[in-house]
TISE-181288 format. One line per field, with one value per residue: residue number from 0; x, y, z of N, C-alpha, C, CB in turn. Coordinates in steps of 0.02 Angstrom, whole numbers. Atoms other than C-alpha are relative to their C-alpha. Glycine has a CB too. Layout:
N
palo: (NUM/...)
n_px: (X/...)
n_py: (Y/...)
n_pz: (Z/...)
ca_px: (X/...)
ca_py: (Y/...)
ca_pz: (Z/...)
c_px: (X/...)
c_py: (Y/...)
c_pz: (Z/...)
cb_px: (X/...)
cb_py: (Y/...)
cb_pz: (Z/...)
//
This chain:
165
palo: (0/1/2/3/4/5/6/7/8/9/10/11/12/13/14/15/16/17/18/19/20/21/22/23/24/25/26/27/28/29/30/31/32/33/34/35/36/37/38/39/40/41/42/43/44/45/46/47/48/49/50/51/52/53/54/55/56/57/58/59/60/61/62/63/64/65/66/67/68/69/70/71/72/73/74/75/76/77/78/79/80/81/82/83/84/85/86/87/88/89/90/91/92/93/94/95/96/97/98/99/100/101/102/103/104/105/106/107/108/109/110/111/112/113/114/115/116/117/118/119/120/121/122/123/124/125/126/127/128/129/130/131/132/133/134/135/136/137/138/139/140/141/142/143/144/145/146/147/148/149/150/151/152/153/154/155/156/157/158/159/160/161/162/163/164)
n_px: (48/70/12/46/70/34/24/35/72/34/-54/4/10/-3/38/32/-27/64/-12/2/41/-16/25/50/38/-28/51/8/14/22/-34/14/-61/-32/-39/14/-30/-1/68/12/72/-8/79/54/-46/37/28/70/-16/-23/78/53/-34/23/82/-1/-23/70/70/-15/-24/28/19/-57/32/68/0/-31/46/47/-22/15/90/1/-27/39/67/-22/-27/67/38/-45/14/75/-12/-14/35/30/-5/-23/65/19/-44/21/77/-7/-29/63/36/-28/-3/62/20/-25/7/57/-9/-48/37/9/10/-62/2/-71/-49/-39/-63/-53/-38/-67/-25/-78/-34/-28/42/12/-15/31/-61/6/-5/-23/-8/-74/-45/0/-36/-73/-23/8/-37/-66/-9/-36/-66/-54/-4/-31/-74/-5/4/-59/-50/7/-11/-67/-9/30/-30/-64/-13/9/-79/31/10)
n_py: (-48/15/-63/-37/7/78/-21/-21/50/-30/-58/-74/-38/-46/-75/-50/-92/-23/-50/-29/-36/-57/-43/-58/-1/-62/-74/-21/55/72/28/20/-7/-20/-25/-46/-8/40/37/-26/-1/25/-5/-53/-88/-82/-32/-18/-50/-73/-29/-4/-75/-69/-22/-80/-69/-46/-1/-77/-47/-24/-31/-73/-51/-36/-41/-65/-15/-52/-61/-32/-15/-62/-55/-61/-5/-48/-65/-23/-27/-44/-64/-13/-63/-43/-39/-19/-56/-55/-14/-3/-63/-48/-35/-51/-59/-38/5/-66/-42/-49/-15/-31/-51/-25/-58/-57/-17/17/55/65/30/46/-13/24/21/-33/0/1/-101/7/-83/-14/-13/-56/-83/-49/-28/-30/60/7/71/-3/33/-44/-72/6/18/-55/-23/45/-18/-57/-27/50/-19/-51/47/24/-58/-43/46/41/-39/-17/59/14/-38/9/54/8/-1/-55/-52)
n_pz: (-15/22/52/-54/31/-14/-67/-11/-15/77/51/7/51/16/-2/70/-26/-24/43/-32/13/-2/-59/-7/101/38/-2/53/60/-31/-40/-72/-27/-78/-28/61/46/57/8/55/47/72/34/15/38/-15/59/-27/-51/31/29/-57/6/41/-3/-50/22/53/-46/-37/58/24/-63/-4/43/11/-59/20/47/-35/-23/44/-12/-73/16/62/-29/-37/40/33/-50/-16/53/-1/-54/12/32/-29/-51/56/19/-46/-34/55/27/-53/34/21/-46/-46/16/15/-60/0/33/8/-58/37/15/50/-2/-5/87/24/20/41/-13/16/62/-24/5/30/0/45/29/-34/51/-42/-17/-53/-34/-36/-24/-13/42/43/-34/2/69/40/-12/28/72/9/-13/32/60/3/5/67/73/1/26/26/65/16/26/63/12/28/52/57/19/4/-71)
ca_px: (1916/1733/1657/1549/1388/1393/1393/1272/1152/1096/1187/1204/1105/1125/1042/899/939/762/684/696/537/539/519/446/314/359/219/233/250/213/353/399/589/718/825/790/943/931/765/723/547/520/362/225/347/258/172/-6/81/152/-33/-129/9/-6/-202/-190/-68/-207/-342/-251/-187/-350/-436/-301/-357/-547/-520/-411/-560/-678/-563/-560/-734/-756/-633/-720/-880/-812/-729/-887/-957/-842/-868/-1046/-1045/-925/-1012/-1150/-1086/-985/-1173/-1241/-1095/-1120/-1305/-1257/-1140/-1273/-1379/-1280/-1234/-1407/-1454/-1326/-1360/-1531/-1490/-1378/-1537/-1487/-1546/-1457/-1397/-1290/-1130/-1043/-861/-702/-619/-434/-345/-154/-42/41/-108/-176/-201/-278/-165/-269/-260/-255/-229/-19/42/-31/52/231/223/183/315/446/418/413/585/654/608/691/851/854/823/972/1093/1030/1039/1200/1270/1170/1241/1417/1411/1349/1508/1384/1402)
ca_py: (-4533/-4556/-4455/-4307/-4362/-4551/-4447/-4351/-4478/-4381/-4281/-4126/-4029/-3890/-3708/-3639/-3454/-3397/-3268/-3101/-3003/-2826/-2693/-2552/-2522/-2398/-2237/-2192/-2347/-2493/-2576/-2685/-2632/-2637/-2523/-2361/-2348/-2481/-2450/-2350/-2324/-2412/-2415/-2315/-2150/-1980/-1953/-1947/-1839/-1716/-1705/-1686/-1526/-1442/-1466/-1366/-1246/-1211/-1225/-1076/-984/-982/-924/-789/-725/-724/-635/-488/-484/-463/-337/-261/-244/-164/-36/31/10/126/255/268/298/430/524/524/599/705/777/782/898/1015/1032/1061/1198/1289/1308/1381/1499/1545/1555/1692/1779/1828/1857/1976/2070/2075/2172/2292/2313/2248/2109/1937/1945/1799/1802/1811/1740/1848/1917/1880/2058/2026/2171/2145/2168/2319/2481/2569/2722/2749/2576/2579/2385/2389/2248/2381/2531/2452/2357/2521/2605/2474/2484/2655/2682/2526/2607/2778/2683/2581/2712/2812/2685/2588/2730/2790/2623/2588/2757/2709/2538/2610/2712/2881/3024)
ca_pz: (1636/1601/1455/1560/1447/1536/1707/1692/1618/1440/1294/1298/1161/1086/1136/1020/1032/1107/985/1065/1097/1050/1180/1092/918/810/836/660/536/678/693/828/900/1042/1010/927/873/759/709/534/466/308/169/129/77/92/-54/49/179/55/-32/120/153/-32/-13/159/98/-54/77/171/18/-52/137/138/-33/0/187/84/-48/91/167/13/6/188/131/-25/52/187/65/-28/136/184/5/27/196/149/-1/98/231/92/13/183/235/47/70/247/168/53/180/277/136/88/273/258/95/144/314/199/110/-53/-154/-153/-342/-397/-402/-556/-580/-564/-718/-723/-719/-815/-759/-917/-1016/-928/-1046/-899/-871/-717/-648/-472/-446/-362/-484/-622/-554/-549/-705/-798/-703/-727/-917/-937/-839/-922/-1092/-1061/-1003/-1138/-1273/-1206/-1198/-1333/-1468/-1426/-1438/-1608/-1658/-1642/-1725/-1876/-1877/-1863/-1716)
c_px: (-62/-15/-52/-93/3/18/-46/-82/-35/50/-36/-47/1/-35/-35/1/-105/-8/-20/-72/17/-33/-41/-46/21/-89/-37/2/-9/34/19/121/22/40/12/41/31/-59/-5/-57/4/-66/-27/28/-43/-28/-74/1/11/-78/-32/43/-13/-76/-8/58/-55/-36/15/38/-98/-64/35/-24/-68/5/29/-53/-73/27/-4/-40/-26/32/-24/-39/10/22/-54/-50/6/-33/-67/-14/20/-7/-70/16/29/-75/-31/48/-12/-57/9/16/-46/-31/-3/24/-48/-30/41/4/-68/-17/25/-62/9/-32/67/6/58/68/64/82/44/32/54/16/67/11/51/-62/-48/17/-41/42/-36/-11/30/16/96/41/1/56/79/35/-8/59/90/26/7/72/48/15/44/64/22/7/62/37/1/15/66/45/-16/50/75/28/-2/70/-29/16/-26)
c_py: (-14/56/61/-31/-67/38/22/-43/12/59/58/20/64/43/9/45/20/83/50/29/86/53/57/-3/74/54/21/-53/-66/-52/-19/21/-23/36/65/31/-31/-9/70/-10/-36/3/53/61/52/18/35/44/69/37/20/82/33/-6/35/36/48/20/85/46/40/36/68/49/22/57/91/18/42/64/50/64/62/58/32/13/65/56/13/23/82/57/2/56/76/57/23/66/63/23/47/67/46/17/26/70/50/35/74/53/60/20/61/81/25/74/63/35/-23/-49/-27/6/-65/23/-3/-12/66/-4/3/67/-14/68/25/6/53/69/60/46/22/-56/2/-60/9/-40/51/50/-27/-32/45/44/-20/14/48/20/-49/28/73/-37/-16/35/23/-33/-35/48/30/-46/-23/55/-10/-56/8/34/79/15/51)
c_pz: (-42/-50/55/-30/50/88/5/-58/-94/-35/-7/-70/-1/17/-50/33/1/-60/37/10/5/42/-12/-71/-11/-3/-80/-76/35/22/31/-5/55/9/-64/-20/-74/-56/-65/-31/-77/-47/14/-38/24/-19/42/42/-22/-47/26/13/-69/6/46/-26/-50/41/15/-48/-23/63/11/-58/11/72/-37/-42/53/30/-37/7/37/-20/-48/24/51/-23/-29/41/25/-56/-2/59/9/-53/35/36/-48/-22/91/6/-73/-15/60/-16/-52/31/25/-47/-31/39/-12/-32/17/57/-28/-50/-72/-12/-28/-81/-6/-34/-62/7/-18/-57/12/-17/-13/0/-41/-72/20/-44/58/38/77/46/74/40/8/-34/-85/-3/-5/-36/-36/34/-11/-83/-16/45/-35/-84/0/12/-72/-87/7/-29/-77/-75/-15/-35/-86/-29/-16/-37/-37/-15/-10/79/13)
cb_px: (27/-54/-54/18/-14/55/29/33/-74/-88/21/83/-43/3/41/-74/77/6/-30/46/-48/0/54/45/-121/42/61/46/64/-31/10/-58/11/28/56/-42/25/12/-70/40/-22/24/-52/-35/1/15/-15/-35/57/81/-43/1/85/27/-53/16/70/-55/-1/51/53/-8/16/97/1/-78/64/75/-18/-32/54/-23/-35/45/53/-28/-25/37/61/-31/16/82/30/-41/37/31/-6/-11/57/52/-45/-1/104/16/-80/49/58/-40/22/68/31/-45/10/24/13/-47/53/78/-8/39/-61/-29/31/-20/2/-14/18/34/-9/47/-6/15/32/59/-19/41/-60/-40/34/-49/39/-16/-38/15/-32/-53/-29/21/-27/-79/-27/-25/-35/-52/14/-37/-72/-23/-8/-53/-60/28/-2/-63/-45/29/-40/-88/-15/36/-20/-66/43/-77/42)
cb_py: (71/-1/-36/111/-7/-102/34/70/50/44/-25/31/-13/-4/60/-8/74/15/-4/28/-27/13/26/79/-9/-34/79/50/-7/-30/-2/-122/49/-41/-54/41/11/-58/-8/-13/85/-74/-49/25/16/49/-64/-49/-19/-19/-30/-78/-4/5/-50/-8/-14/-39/-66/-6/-68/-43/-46/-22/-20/-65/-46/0/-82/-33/0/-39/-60/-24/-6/-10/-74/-18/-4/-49/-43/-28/-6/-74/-17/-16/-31/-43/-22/-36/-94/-61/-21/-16/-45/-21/-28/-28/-51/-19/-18/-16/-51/-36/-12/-65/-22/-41/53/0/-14/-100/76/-46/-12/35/-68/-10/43/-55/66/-38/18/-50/-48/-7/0/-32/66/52/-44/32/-70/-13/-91/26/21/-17/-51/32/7/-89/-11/49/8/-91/2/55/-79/-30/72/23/-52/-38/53/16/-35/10/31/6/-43/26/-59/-5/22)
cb_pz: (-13/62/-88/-10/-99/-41/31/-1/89/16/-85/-5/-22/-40/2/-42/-104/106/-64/-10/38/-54/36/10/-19/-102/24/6/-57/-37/8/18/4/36/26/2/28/25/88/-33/-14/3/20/68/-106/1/-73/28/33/-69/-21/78/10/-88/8/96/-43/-54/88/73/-86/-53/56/-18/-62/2/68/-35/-45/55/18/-33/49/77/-8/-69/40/32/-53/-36/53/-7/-79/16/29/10/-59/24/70/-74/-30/38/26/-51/-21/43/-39/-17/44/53/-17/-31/61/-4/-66/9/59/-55/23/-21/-30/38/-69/-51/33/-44/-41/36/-43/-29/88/-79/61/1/-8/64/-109/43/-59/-2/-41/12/-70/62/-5/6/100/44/-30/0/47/5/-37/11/78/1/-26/43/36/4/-3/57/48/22/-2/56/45/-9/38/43/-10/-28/-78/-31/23)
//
C-alpha cells in the first residue's frame, strides 16, 4: 500500500487554528467578546463613578437645603404679613368700638369719659354688710351659719375634754 501523501501529490500540513473574531464590544469598558457569558469588565474600578455620585448627592443635598431656607423665608415673610394685617384690623375694629361707644353716650346725652379699669371685688374680703353682689350675700351667710354651728358643737366638745360641765 502506497503512503496517502505520494497519492495525493503533497504533505499534508498541519491546521493553523484561525483566530476567532469577536461578535460583540463591551458598551461599558470596550471590550471586544463572543459570548457574554464569558465576558467580565476589567480596569478602570469606580472610583470616578463613585465621585461623580457623592458630588451629585452634595449637589442635591445642598439644593434641598437652600429650597427649605427659601421656604423658610416665604413662611415668615407671610406670618409677619398676617400679624401686621391682623394688628391692623384689631386697631381698626377698637377704634370702631370706640367709635360707637361715644356715638352712643353722646345720644344718652352724656359725655364720653374714659373708661377706667374694673376693681376686683373678693367675696372673701367684703366688709360690706349691705353688699348686694350674690357671691357676697352667700359667703357672709355661709360664715355666719358655719360660725353658730361651730360654736355650739365646738364648745360643748371643748367643755368636756377639759373634764368641766
Amino acid at each position: 500500500m502506497t503512503p496517502w501523501r505520494a497519492v495525493t501529490g503533497r504533505a499534508r500540513q498541519p491546521r493553523k487554528p484561525k483566530r476567532q473574531r469577536a461578535l460583540f464590544t463591551c458598551g461599558r469598558c470596550g471590550k471586544s467578546y463572543s459570548s457574554p457569558l464569558g465576558h467580565a469588565c476589567s480596569g478602570g474600578g469606580d472610583f470616578a463613578r463613585r465621585g461623580k455620585a457623592q458630588k451629585a448627592a452634595k449637589a442635591r443635598a445642598d439644593a434641598k437645603r437652600k429650597r427649605q431656607a427659601e421656604a423658610d423665608q416665604r413662611r415668615q415673610a407671610e406670618r409677619a404679613r398676617i400679624a401686621k394685617v391682623r394688628a391692623a384690623e384689631q386697631e381698626k375694629a377698637r377704634k370702631r368700638v370706640a367709635a360707637a361707644r361715644q356715638a352712643t353716650l353722646a345720644k344718652a346725652g352724656r359725655p364720653a369719659a374714659p373708661r377706667a379699669p374694673r376693681q376686683a371685688h373678693d367675696y372673701r374680703a367684703c366688709r360690706d354688710a349691705d353688699c348686694q353682689r350674690p357671691p357676697c350675700e352667700a359667703y357672709q351667710e355661709g360664715l355666719a351659719e358655719g360660725h353658730e354651728t361651730g360654736y355650739e358643737s365646738g364648745f360643748d366638745a371643748g367643755m368636756a375634754a377639759a373634764g368641766r360641765s
